[in-house]
Residue frames as qw, qx, qy, qz and C-alpha x, y, z in Angstrom:
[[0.910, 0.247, -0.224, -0.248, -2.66, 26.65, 22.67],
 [0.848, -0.301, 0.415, -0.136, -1.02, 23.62, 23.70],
 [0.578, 0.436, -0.674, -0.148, 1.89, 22.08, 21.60],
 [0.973, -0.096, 0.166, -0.131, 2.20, 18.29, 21.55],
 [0.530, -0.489, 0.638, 0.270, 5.90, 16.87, 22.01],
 [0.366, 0.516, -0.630, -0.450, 7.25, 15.90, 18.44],
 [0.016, -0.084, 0.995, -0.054, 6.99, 11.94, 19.57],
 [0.442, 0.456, 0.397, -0.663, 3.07, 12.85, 18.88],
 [0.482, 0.688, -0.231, -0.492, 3.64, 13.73, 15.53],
 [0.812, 0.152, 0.532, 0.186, 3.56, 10.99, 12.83],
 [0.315, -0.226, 0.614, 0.688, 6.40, 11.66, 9.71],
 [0.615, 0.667, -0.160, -0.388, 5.07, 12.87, 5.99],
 [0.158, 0.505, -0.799, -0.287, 8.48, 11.28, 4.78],
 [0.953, 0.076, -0.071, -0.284, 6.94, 7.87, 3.45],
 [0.198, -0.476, 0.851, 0.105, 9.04, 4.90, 3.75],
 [0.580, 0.210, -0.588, -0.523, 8.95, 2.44, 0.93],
 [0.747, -0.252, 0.565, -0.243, 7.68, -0.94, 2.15],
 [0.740, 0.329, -0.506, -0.296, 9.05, -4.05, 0.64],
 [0.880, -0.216, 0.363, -0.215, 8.46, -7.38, 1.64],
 [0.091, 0.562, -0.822, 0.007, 11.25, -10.04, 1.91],
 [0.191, -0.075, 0.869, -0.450, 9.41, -13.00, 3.67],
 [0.432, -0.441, -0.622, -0.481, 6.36, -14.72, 2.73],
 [0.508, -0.689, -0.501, 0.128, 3.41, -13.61, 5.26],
 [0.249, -0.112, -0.077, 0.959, 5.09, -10.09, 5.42],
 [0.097, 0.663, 0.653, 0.352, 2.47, -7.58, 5.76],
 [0.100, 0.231, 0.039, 0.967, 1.03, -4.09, 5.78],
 [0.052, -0.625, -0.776, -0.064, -1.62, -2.55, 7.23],
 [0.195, -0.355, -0.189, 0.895, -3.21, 0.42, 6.85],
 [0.367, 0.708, 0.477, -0.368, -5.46, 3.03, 5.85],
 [0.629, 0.264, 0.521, 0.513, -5.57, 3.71, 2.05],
 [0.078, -0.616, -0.178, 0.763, -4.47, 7.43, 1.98],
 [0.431, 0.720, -0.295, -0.456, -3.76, 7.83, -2.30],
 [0.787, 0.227, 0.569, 0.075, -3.23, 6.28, -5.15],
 [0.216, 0.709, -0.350, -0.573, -1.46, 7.41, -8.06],
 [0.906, 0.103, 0.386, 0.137, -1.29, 5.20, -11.39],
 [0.697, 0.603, 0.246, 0.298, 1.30, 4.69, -14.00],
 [0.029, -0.986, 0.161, -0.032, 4.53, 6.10, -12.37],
 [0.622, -0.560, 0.507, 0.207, 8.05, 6.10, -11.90],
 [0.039, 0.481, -0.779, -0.400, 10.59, 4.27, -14.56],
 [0.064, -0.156, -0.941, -0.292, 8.52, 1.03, -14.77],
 [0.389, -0.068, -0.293, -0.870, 5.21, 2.73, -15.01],
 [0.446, -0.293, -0.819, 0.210, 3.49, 1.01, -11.68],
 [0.602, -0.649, -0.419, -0.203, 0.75, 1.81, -9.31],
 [0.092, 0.291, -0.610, 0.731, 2.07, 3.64, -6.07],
 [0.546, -0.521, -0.646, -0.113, -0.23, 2.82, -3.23],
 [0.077, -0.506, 0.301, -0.804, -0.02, 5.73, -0.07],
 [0.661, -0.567, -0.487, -0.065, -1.03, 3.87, 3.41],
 [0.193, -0.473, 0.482, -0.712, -1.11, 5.66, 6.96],
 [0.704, -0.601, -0.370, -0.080, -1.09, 3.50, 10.32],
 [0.656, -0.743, -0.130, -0.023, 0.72, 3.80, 13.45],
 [0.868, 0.055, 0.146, 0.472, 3.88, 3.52, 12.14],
 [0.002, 0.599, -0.165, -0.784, 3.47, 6.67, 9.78],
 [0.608, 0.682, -0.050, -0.404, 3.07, 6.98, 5.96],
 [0.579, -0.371, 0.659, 0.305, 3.99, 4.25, 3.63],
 [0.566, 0.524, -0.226, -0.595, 4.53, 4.03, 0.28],
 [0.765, 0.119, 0.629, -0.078, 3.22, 0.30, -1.50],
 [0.232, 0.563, -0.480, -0.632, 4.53, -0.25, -5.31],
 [0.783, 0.303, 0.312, -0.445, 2.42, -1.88, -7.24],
 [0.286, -0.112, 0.847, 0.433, 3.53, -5.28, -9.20],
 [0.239, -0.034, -0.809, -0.535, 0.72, -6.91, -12.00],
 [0.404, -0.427, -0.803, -0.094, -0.90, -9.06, -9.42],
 [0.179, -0.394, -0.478, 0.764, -1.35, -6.09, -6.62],
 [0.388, 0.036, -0.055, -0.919, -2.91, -3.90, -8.81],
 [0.282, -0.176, -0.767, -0.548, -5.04, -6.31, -9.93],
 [0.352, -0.411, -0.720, 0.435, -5.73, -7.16, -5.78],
 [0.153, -0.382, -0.473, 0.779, -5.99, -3.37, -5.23],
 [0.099, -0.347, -0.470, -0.805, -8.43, -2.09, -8.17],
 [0.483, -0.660, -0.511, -0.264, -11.53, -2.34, -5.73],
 [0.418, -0.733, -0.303, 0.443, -9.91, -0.48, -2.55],
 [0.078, 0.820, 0.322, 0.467, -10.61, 2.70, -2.59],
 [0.155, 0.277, -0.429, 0.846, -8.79, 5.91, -0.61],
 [0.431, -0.417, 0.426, -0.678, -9.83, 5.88, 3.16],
 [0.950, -0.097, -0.270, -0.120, -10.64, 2.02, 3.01],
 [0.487, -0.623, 0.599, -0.124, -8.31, -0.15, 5.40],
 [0.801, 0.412, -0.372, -0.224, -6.15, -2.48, 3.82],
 [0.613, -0.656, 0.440, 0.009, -4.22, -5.21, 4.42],
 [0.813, 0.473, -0.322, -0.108, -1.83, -6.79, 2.15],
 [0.713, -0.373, 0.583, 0.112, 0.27, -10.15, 2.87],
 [0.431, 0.585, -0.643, -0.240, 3.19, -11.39, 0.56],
 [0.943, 0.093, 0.135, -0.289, 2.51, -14.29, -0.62],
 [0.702, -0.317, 0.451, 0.451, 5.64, -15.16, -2.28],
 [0.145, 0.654, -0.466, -0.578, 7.40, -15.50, -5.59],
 [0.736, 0.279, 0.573, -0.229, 6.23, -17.30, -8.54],
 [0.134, 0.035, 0.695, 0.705, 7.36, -18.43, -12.29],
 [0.672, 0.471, 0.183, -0.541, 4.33, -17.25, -14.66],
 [0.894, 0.303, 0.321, 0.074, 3.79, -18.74, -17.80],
 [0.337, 0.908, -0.213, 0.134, 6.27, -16.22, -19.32],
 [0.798, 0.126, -0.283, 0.517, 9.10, -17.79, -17.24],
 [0.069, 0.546, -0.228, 0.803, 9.35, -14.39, -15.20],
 [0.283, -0.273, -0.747, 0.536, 9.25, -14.17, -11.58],
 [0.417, -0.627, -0.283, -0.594, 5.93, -12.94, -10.33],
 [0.134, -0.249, 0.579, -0.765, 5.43, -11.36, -6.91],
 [0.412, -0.001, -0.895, 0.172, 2.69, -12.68, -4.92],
 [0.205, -0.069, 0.471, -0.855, -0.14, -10.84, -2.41],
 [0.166, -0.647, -0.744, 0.005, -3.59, -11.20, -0.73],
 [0.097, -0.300, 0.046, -0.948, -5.01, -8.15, -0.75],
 [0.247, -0.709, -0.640, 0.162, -8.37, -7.71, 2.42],
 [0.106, 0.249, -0.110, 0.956, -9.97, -4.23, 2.85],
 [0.023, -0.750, -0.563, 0.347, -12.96, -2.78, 5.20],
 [0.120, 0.803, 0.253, 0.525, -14.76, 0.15, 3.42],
 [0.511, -0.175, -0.372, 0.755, -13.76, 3.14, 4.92],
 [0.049, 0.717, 0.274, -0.639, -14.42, 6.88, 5.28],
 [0.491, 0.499, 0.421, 0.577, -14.90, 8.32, 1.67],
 [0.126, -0.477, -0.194, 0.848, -14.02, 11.78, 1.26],
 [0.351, 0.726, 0.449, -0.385, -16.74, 13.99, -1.04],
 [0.547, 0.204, 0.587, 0.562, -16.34, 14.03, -4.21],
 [0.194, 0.765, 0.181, -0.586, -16.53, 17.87, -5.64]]
């Protein structure tokens, strides 16, 4: 068997993505999902492209964007900016676009 040079091989170690810039974006396939984690009890989002394995942390308005993509869909999310709500609190900002993807069987 054939081994493939390490510069093949795409990281496990996720790296956190966070957007600075309006019109910053992600793409990738939607590996996992986990809700309701961490200290402020938020949405992790798991995406794999070419890069390697990132990990997306869900604000208010992202989940709200990402309820309807589903693991193995392709997403793409673009920061939009930053925004007073009515509450006077700064609110993040995204467009969320996805293409259905492979689903994996549900046992």
């Amino acid at each position: 068997m054939e081994e493939k040079k390490i510069e093949d091989w795409i990281s496990t170690d996720p790296k956190a993505w966070k957007p600075e810039e309006v019109g910053d974006t992600i793409l990738g396939r939607l590996t996992a999902r986990r809700e309701k984690n961490g200290r402020y009890k938020s949405a992790t989002y798991t995406l794999e492209n070419a890069a390697g394995v990132h990990v997306v942390f869900g604000t208010t308005v992202l989940e709200d964007r990402m309820r309807t993509v589903m693991p193995g869909d392709l997403v793409k999310i673009v920061f939009k900016g930053v925004k007073e709500n009515e509450k006077g609190n700064a609110t993040k900002l995204f467009e969320v676009f996805k293409k259905p993807g492979k689903r994996e069987r549900e046992t």
